[in-house]
N, C-alpha and C positions, 0 to 999 in steps of 0.2 A: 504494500500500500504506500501510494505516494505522501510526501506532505500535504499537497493540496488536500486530497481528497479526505487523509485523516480532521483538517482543520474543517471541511465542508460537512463534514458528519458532528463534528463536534457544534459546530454550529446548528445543526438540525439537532443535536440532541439538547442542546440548552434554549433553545425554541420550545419546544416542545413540553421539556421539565420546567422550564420560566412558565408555560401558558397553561402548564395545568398548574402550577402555584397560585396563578392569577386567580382560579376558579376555588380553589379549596381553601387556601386558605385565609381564616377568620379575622384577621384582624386587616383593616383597608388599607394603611397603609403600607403594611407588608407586599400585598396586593400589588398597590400603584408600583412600588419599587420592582415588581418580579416582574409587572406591565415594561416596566423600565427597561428589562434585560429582554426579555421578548421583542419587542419594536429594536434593541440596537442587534440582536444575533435575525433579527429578520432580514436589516440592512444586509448584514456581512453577507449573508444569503445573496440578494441583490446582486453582492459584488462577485459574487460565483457564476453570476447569471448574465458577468457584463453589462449589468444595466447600471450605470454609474448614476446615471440623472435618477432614478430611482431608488437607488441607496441614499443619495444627497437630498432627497427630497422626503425620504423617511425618517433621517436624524433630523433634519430642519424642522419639519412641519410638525409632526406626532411626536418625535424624543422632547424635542427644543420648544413647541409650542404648546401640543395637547397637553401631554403630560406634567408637563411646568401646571399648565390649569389646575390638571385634576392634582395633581399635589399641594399645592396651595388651596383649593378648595377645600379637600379634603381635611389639611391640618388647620386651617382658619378656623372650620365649623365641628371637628372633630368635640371639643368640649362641651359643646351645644346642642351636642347629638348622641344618645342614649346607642351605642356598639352592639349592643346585646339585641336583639332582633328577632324575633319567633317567627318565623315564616310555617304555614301547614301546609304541606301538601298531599294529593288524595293519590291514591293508587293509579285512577286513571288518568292521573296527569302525571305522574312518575313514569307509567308505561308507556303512554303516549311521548313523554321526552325522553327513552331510550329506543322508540320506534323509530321515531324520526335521528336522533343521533346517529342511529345504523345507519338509516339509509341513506344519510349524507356522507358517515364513512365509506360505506361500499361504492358511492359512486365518486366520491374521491380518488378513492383505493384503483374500482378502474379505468378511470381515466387518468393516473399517474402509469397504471403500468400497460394502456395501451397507445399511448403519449407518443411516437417515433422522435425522441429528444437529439438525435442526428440530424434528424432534419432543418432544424433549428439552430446549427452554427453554417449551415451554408446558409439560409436569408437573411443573417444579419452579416451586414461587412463590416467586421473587428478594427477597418483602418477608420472609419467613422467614428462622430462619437454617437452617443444614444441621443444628448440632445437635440444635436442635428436633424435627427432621423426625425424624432418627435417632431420638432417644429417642422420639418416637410410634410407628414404625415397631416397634423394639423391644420397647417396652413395652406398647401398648395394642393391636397388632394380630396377627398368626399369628407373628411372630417371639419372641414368649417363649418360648415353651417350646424351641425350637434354641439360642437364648443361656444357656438354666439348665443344658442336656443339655451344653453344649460349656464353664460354667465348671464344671462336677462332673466333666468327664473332663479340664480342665486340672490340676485340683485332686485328682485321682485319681494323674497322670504326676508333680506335683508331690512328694507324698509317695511314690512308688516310687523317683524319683531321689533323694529324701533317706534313703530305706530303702535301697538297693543302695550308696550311698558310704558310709553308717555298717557294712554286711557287710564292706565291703572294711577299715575303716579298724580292726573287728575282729580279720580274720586278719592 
């Protein structure tokens, strides 16, 4: 086994034990922190994958922006906020969310292992960058018009959340 490939596994395995920490265990700030190492060993992932503008846009956006939120969120309001939490849940909704968990693992499962991943280092050309790619892909080919449609309906959501806190901050 090469270096690469030991460090490309090692990063899938600390993805995977970071993202089920995220789900298990109790305490949130723990949580955010294992959230932490999940989003940066997903990057690395990225960078296995040559997608450089996507690894740089996973530590920027979600490491460096969300997550700063939710941890400051969280510790801001932690004192304020009662940890201990009873959640009930019924049987057919325990059954019902390992039904569906399968069946999103299985099709996970085969669509990673019917995937032809060869084929996929001869369309992208390695002397490019990925930004580049993006931005032609974006710009110059059938993807303008979904990227104008989808920042006018961000930019739509944008101003309704600034119209609905300024109604409230009214009454």
């Amino acid at each position: 086994m090469e270096v690469s490939e030991f460090v490309f596994y090692l990063f899938a395995l600390l993805t995977v034990v970071s993202a089920l920490a995220v789900v298990t265990l109790p305490n949130v700030v723990h949580a955010a922190f294992s959230l932490m190492v999940t989003l940066f060993s997903v990057a690395g992932l990225y960078v296995f994958l040559q997608a450089d503008f996507l690894a740089a846009t996973q530590v920027i956006v979600y490491v460096g922006g969300i997550l700063v939120l939710i941890l400051f969120g969280v510790l801001m309001t932690s004192s304020k906020l009662v940890m201990k939490v009873s959640i009930e849940v019924s049987m057919w909704q325990m059954f019902g969310g390992i039904f569906v968990s399968s069946a999103l693992l299985a099709v996970l499962l085969l669509l990673t292992f019917e995937t032809p991943w060869n084929v996929l280092s001869e369309v992208v050309d390695s002397s490019d960058s990925t930004v580049e790619q993006i931005g032609i892909a974006i710009l110059q080919k059938k993807f303008l018009l979904p990227f104008e449609v989808a920042s006018i309906i961000l930019l739509i959501a944008l101003i309704g959340a600034v119209f609905i806190s300024r109604a409230e901050e009214q009454e």
